[in-house]
KEMI-505403 format. One record per residue: residue number from 1; residue in three letters; x, y, z of N, C-alpha, C in turn. Coordinates in pm, 1 decimal, always signed. Layout:
BEGIN
num	residu	n_X	n_Y	n_Z	ca_X	ca_Y	ca_Z	c_X	c_Y	c_Z
NUM	ALA	X	Y	Z	X	Y	Z	X	Y	Z
...
***
This chain:
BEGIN
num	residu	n_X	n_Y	n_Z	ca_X	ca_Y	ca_Z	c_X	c_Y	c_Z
1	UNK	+3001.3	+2350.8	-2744.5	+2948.5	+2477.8	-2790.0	+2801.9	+2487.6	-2753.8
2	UNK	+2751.1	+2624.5	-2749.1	+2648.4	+2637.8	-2717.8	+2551.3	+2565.6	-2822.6
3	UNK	+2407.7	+2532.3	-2811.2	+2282.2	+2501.6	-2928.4	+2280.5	+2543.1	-3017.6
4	UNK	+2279.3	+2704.4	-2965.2	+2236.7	+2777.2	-3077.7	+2348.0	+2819.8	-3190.1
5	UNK	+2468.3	+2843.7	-3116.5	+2558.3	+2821.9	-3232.7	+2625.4	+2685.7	-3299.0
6	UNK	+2529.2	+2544.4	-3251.0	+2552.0	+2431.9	-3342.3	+2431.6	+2426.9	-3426.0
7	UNK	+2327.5	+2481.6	-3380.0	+2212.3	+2485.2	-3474.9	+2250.8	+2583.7	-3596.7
8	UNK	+2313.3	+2686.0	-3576.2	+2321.7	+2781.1	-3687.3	+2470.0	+2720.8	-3774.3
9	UNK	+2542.9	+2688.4	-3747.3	+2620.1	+2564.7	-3793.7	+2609.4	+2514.2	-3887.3
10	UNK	+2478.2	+2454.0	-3864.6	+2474.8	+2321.4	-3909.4	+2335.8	+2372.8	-4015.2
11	UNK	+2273.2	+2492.6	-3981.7	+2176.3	+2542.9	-4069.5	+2020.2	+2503.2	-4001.0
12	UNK	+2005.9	+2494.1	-3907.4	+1903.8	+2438.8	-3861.7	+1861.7	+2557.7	-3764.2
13	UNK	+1720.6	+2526.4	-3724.1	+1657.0	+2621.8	-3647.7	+1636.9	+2589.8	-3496.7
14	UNK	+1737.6	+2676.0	-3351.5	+1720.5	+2616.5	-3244.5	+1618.3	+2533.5	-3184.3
15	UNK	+1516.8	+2553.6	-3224.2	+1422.3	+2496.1	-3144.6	+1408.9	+2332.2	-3196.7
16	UNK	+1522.9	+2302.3	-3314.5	+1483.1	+2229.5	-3428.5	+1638.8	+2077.1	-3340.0
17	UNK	+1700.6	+2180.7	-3276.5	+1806.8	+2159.2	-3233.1	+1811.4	+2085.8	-3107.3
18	UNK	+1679.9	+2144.4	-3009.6	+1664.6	+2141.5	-2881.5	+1554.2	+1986.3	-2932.8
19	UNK	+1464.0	+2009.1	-3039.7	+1412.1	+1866.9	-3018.3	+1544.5	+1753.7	-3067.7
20	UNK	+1638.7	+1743.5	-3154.8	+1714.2	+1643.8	-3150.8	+1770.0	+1631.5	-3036.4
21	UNK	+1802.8	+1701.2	-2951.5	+1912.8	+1682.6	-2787.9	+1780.5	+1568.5	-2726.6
22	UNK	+1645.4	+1613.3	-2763.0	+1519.3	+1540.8	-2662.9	+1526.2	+1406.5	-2763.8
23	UNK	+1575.0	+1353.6	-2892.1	+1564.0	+1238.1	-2941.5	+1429.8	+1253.1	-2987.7
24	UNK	+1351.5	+1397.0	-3093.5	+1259.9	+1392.7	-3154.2	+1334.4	+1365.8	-3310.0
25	UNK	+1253.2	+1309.5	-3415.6	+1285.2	+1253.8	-3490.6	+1148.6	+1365.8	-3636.4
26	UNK	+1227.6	+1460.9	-3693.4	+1123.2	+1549.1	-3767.0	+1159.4	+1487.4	-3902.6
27	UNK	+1055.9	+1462.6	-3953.9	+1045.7	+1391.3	-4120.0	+933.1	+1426.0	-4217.2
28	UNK	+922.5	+1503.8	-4285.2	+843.0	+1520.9	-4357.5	+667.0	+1581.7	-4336.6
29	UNK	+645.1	+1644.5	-4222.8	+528.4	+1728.7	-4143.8	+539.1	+1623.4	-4082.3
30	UNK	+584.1	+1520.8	-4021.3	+575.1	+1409.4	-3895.6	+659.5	+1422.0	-3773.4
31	UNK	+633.8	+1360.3	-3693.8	+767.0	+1399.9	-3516.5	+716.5	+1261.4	-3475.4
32	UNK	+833.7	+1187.7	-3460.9	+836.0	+1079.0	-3359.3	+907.9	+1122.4	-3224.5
33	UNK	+840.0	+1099.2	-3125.2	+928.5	+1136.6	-3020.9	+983.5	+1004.8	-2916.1
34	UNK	+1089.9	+1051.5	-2855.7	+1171.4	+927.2	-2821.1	+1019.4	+800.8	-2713.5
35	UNK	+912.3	+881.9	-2696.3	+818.8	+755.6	-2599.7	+695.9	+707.3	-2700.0
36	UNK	+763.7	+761.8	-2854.4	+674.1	+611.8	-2901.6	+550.4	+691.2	-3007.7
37	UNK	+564.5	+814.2	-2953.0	+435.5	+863.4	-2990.7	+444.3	+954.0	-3142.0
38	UNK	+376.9	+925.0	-3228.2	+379.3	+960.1	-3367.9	+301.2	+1042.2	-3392.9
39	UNK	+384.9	+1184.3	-3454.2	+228.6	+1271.7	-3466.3	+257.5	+1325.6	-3656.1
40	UNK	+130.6	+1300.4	-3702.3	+153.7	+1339.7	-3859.4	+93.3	+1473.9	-3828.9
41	UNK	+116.6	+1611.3	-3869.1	+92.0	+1695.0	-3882.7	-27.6	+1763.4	-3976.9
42	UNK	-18.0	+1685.5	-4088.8	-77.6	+1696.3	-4208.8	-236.9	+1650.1	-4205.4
43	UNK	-262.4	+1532.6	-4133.7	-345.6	+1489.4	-4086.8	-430.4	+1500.5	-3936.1
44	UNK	-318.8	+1574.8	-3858.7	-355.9	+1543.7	-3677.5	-395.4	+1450.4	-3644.8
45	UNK	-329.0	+1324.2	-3701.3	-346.7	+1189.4	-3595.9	-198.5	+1175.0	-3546.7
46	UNK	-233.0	+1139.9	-3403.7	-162.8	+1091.6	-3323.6	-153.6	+911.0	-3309.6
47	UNK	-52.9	+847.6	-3341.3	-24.3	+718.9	-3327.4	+61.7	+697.9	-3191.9
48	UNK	+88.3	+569.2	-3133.6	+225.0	+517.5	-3106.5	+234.8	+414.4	-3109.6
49	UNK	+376.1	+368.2	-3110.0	+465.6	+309.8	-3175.7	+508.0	+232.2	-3058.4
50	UNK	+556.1	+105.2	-3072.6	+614.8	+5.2	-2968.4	+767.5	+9.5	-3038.3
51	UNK	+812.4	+112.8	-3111.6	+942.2	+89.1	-3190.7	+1037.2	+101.7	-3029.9
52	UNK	+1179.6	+105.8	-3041.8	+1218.0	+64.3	-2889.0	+1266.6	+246.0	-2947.6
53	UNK	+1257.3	+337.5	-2810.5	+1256.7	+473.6	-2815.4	+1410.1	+472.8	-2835.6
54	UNK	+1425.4	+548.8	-2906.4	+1591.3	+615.6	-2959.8	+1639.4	+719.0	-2801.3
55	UNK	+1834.4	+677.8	-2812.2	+1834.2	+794.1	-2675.0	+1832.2	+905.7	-2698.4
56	UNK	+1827.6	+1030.4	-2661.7	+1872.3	+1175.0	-2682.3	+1994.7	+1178.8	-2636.9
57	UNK	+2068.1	+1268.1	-2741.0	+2175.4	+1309.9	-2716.5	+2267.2	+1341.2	-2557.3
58	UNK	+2127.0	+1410.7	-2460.5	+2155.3	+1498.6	-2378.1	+2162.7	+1350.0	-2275.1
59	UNK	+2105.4	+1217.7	-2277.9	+2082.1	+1088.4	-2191.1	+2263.5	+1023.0	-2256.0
60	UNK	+2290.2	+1057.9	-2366.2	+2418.8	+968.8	-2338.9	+2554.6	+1060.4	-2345.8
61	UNK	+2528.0	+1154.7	-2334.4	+2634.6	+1247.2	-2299.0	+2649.4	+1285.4	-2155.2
62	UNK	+2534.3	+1241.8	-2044.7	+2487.1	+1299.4	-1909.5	+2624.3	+1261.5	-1858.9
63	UNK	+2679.2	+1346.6	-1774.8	+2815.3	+1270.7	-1681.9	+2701.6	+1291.6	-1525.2
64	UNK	+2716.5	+1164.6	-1491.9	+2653.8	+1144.4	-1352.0	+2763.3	+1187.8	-1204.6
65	UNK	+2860.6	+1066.2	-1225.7	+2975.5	+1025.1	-1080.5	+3071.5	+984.5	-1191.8
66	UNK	+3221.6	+1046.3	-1082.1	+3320.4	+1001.7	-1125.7	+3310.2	+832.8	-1163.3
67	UNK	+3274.0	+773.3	-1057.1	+3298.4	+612.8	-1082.6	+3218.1	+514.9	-1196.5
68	UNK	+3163.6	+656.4	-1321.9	+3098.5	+586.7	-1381.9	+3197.5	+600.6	-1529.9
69	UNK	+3186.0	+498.5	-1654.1	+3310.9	+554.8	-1723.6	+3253.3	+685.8	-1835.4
70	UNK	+3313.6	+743.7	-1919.4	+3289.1	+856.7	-1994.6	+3335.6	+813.4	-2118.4
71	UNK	+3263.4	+871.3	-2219.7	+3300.1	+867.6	-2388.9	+3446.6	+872.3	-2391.5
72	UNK	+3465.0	+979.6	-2326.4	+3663.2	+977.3	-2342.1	+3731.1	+846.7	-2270.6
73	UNK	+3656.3	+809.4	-2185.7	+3769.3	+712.6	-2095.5	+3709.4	+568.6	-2221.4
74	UNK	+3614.7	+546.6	-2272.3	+3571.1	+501.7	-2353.7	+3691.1	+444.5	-2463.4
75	UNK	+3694.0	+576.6	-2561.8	+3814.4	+616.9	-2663.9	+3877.5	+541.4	-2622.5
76	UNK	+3925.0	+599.2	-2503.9	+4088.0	+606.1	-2497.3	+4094.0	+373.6	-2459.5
77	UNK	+3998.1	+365.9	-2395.0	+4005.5	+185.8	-2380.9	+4026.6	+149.3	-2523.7
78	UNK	+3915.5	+165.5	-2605.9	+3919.6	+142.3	-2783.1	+4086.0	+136.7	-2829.3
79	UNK	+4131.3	+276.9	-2777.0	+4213.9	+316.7	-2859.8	+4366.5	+225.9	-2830.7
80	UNK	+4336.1	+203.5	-2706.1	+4498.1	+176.9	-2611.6	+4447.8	-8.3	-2664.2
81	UNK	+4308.4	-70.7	-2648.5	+4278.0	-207.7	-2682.0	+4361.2	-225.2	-2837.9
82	UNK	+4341.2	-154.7	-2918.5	+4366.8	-191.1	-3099.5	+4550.8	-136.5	-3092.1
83	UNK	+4598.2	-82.7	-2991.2	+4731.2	-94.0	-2989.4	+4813.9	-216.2	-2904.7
84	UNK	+4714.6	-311.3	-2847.9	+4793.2	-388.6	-2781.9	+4789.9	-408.1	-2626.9
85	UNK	+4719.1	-272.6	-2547.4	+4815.2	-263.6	-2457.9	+4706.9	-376.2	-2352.5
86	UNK	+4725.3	-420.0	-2260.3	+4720.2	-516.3	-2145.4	+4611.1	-485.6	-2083.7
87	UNK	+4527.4	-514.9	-2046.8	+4430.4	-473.9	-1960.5	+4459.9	-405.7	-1795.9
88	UNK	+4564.3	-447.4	-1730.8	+4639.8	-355.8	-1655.7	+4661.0	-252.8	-1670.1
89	UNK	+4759.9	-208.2	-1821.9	+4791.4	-109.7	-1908.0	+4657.9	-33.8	-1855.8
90	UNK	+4573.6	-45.5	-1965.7	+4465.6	+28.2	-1982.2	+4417.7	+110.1	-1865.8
91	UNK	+4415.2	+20.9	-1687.6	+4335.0	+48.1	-1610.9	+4449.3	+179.2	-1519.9
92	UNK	+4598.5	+141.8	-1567.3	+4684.8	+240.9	-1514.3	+4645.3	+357.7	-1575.7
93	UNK	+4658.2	+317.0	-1666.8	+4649.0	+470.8	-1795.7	+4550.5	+560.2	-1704.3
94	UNK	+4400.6	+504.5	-1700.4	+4265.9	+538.7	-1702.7	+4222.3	+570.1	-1494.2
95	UNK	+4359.3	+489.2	-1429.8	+4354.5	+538.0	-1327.8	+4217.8	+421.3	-1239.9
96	UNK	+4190.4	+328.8	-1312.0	+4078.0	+217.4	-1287.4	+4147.6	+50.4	-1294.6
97	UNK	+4068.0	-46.2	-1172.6	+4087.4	-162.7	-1173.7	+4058.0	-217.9	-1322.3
98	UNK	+4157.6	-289.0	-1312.5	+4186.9	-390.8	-1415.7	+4045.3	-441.9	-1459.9
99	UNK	+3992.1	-498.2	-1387.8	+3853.7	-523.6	-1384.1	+3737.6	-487.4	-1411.7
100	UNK	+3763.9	-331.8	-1373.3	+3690.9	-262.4	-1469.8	+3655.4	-235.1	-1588.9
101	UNK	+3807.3	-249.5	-1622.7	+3829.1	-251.2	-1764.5	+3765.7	-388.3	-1888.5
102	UNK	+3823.3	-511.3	-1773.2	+3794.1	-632.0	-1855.5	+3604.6	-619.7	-1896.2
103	UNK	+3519.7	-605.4	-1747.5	+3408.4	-622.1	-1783.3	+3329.8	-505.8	-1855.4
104	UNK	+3362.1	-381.0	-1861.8	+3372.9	-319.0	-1986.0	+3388.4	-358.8	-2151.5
105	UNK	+3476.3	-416.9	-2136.2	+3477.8	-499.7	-2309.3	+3437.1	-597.8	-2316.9
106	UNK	+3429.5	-685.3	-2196.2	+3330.7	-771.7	-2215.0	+3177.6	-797.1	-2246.4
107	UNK	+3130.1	-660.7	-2165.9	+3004.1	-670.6	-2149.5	+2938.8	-517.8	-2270.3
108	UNK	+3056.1	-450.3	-2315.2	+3020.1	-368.5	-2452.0	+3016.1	-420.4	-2568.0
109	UNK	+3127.8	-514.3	-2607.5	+3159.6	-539.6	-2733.1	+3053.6	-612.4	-2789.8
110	UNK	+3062.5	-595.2	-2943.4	+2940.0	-633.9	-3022.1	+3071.5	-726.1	-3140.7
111	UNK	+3009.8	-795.8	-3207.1	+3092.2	-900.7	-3254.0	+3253.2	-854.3	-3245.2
112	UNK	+3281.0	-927.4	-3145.3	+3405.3	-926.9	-3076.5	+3522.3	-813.8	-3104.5
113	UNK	+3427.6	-703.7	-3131.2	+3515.8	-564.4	-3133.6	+3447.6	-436.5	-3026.7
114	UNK	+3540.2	-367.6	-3001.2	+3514.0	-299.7	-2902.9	+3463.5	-199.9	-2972.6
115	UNK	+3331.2	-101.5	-2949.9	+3307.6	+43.2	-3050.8	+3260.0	+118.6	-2930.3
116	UNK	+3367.1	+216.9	-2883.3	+3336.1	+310.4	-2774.4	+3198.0	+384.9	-2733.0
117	UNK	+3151.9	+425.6	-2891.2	+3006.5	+541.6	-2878.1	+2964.4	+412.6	-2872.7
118	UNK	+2905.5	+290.5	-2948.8	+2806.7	+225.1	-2893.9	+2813.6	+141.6	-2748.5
119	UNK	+2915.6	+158.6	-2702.4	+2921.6	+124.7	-2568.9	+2851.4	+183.9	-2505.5
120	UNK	+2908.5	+356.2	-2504.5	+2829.6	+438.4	-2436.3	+2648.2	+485.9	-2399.3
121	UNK	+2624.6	+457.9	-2615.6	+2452.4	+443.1	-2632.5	+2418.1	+317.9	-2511.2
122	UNK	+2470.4	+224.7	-2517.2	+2423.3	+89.4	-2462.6	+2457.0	+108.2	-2266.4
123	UNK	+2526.9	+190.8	-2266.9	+2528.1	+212.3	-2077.3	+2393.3	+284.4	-2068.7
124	UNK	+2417.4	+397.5	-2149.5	+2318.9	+502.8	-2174.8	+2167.1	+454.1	-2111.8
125	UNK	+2120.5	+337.8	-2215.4	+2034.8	+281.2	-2226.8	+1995.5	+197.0	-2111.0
126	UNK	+2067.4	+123.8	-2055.5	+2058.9	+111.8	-1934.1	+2086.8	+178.3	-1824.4
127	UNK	+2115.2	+286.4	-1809.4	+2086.1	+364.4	-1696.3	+1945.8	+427.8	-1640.0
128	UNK	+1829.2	+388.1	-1811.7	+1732.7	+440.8	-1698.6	+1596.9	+360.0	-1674.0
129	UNK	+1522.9	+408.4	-1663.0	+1422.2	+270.5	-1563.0	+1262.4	+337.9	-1596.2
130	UNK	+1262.9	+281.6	-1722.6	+1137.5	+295.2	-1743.0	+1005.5	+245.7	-1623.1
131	UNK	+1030.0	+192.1	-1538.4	+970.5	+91.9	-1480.8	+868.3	+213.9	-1336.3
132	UNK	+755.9	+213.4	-1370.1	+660.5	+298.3	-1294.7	+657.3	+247.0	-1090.7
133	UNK	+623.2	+302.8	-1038.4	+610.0	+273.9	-896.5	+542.4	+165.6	-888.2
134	UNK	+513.3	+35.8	-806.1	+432.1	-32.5	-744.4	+271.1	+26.2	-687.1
135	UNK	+309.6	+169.1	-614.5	+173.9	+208.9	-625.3	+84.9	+298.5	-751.5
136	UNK	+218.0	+275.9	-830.6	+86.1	+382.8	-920.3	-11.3	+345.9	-998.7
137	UNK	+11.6	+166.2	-984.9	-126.8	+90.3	-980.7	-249.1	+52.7	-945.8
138	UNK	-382.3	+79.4	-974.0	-424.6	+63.6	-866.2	-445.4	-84.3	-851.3
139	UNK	-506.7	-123.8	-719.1	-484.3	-289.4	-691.3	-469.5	-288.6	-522.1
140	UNK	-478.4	-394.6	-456.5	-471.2	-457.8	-360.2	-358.7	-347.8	-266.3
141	UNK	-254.9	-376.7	-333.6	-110.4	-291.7	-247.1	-176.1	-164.0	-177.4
142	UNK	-228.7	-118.8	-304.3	-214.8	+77.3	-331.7	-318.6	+81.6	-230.2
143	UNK	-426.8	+13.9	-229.9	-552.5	+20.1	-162.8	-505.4	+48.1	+24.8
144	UNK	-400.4	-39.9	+55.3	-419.5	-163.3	+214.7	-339.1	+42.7	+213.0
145	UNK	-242.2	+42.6	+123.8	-111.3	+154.1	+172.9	-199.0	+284.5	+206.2
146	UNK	-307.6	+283.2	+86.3	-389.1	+434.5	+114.5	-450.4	+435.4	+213.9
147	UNK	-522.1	+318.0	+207.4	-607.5	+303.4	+358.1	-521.8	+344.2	+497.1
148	UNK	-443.6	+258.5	+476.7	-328.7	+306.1	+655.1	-310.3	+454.4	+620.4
149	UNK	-276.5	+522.1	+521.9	-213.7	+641.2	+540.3	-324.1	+718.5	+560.5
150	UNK	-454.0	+747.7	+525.8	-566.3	+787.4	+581.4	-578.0	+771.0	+725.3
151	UNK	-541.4	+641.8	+812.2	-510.9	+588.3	+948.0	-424.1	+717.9	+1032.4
152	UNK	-308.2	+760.9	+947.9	-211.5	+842.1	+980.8	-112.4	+743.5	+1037.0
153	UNK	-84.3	+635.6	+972.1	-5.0	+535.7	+993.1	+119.4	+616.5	+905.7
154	UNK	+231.4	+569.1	+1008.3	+391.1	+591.9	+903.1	+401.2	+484.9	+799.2
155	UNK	+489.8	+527.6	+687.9	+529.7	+445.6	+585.6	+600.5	+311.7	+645.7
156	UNK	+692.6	+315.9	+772.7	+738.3	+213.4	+807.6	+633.3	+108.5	+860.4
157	UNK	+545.7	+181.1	+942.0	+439.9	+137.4	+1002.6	+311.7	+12.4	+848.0
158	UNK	+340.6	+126.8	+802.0	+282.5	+31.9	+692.1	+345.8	-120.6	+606.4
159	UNK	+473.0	-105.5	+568.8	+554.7	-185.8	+497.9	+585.5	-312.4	+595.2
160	UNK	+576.7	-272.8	+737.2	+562.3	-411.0	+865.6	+465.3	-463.4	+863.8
161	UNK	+326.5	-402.5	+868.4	+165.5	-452.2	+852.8	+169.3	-562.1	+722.5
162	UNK	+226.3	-470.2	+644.0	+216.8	-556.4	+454.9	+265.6	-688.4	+506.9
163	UNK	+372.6	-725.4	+562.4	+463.5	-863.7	+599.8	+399.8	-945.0	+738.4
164	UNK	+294.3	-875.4	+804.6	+247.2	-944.5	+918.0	+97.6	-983.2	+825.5
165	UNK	+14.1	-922.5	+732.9	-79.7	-946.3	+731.3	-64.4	-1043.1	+592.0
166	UNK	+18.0	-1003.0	+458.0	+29.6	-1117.1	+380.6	+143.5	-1214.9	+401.5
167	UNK	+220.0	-1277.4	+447.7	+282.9	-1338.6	+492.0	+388.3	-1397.4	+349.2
168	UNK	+289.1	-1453.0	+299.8	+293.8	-1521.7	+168.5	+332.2	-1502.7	+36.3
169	UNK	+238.0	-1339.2	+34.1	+184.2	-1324.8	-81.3	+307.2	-1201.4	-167.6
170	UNK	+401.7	-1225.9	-225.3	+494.3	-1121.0	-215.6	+484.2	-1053.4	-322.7
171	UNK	+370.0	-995.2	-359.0	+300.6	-893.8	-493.7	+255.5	-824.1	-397.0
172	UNK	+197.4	-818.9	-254.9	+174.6	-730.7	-70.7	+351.8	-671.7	-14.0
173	UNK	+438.8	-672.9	-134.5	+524.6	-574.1	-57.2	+544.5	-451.3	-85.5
174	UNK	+637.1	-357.3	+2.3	+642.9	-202.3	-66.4	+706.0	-149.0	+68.9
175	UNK	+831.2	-91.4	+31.7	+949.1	-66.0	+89.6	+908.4	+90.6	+139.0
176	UNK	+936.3	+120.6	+243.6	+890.4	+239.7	+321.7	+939.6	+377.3	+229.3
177	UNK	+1062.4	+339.0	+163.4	+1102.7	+471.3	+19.6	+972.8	+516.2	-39.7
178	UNK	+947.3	+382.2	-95.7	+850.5	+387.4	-221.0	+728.3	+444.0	-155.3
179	UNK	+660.0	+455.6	-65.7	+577.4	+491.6	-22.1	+581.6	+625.8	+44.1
180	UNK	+686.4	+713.6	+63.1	+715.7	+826.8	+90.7	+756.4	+873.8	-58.7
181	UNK	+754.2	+792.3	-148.8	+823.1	+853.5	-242.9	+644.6	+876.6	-333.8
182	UNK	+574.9	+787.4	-303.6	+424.5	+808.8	-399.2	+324.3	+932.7	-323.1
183	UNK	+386.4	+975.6	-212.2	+324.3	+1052.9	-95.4	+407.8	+1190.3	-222.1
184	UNK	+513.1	+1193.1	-186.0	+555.6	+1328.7	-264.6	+532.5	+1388.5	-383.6
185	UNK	+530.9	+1283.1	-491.6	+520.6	+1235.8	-624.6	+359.7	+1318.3	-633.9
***
């Protein structure tokens, strides 16, 4: 269903709706938002928080690619696992290698039971990559990369130089992507 008719639902005010889908957290004139950052209203201080960020709704519901699994295909493992059926079973049912299936419950389950939604929170959670560019540091790398590209050196041109001139030193690498990708960025 649409927001706005789960917000009115549920008695809440859309915009109130749209911050839970973002994993804002409203308590009492306060908002935690899912990167940490604490704002008291009452006061206007801004804190943050090293608490580990909660997902939003809209990050573990995302359907990416078929070949990835879904809340329903989820269920239905849970559901067909607590009846018995075979791990074969399961992967016929679901139209997926056996294998798929096994390392799925293997690598979801939390004391040796399978719980579909927290499977899903926990793919969820690893699907994304907090992890910033190599150049958006500054340092040695960012420096040699800016310098050549001032040169009018190509990105490939650069990422060969990095491996002829540090040889050694492999904190001097940076893949010709990443460097077309800090050019766009």
């Amino acid at each position: 269903m649409r927001r706005s008719v789960a917000a009115a639902r549920v008695g809440a005010h859309e915009r109130t709706a749209e911050e839970w889908d973002r994993g804002v957290v409203k308590s009492n004139g306060t908002r935690l938002y899912p990167d940490g950052r604490f704002i008291d209203y009452k006061t206007g201080m801004t804190t943050y928080t090293s608490a580990t960020p909660q997902l939003s709704v809209a990050a573990v519901e995302a359907v990416l690619d078929p070949r990835f699994l879904t809340i329903v295909d989820r269920e239905t493992i849970a559901d067909l696992k607590r009846q018995g059926w075979s791990l074969r079973a399961i992967g016929r049912e679901l139209g997926r290698p056996a294998s798929t299936i096994k390392r799925e419950i293997d690598n979801r389950s939390t004391d040796r039971s399978y719980r579909p939604h927290a499977a899903q929170r926990s793919w969820a959670a690893s699907r994304t990559r907090p992890k910033e560019s190599k150049l958006a540091h500054p340092g040695p790398l960012r420096d040699f990369v800016v310098e050549k590209l001032r040169l009018k050196w190509s990105p490939e041109q650069i990422c060969h130089a990095l491996i002829d001139d540090y040889p050694s030193d492999e904190s001097m690498r940076v893949s010709h992507e990443t460097i077309y990708q800090a050019i766009y960025v």
